[in-house]
N, C-alpha and C positions, 0 to 999 in steps of 0.2 A: 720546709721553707722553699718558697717560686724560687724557678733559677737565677730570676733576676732583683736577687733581694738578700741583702748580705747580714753577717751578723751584728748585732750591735756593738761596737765599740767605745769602752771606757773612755774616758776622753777628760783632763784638767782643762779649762776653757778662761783664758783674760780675755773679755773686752773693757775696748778702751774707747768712749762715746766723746766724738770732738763738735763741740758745739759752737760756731762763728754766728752772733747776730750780726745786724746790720751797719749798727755802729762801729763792727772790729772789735770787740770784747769776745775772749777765747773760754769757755767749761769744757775741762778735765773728767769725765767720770769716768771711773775703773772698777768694774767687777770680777771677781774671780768666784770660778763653779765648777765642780762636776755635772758632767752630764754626760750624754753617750755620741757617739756619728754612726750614720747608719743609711744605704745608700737601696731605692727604691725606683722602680720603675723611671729609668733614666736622670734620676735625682738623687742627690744628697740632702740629706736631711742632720740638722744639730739640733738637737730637744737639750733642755738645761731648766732650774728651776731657781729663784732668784727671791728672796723676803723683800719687799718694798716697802719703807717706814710709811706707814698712818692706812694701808693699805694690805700688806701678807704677801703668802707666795704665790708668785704667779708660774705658773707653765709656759716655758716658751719654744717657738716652734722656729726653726729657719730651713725654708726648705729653695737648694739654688741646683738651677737646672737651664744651662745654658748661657745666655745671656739675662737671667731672668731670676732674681730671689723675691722670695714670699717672706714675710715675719708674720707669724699671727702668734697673738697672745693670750692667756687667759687665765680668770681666779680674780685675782681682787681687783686686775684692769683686761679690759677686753682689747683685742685690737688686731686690725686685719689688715695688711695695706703686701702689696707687690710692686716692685721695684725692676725697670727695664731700663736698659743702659738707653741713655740720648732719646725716652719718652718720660711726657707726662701721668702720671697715673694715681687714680683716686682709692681712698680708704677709708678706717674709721677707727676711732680709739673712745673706748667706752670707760671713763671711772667714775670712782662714787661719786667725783663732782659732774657728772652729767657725760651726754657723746660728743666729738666733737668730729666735722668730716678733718680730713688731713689730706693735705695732695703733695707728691713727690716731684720732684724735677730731677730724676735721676742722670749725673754725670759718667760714675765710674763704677764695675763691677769686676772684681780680680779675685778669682779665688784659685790658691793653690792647695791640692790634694795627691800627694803621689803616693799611690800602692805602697814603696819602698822608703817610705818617708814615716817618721814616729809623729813629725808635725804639718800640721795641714794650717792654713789661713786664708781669711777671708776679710776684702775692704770692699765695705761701700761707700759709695759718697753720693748725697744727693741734697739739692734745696728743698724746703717742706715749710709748705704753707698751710697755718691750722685755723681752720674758722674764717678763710676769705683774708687771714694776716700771715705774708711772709715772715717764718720765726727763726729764719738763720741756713747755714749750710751745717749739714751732717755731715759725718765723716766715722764710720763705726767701723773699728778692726779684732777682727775676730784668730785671735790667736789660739790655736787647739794643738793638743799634745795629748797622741793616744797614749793610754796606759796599757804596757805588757803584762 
């Protein structure tokens, strides 16, 4: 193993996906998973694998390094987008119902990870427009608890 490249860590994983459209109507979704944390060439990385009704499982990737987190996805939906606090930044989400581009309007990036700490989390919040239509504010909080 490079010296800068740690081992993978079992990790119980809640997120909780806060969805605001435009009108002020609020969606709740909560997932819970095993997956691992695992910290690489100046980066943290969360892999987790998730079943998607009408769709399977997909593999998911979050890797956050700095001010700066990536999600890419993949399996029965694709998708790639990076998220930078206080810029704009474009992506793409591919499912069976076709691609569609996606662009972020990233607000807020906070992730806590202490060495000394069994729990680490992470929130994003960003606006996300899909297809040239604003479709609400995100807000994803990523609650992880490594496993000893």
């Amino acid at each position: 193993m490079a010296e800068n490249e740690s081992a993978k860590i079992p990790i119980r994983l809640k997120l909780v996906t806060e969805i605001r459209d435009g009108a002020g109507r609020k969606e709740l979704l909560t997932i819970e998973e095993e997956g691992t944390l695992y910290s690489k060439e100046d980066a943290t990385f969360l892999a987790y694998k998730e079943m998607m009704e009408n769709v399977g499982q997909i593999s998911n990737v979050i890797k956050v390094k700095g001010d700066e987190v990536s999600i890419m996805r993949s399996g029965g939906v694709s998708m790639r987008q990076t998220y930078k606090k206080g810029a704009t930044t474009f992506g793409s989400y591919q499912s069976p119902y076709g691609m569609m581009e996606m662009v972020a309007k990233t607000e807020n990036i906070d992730f806590t990870n202490r060495i000394d700490s069994r729990k680490a989390k992470l929130i994003l919040s960003y606006q996300l427009q899909m297809q040239g239509e604003w479709v609400g504010r995100h807000r994803l909080t990523f609650m992880i608890e490594k496993i000893e």
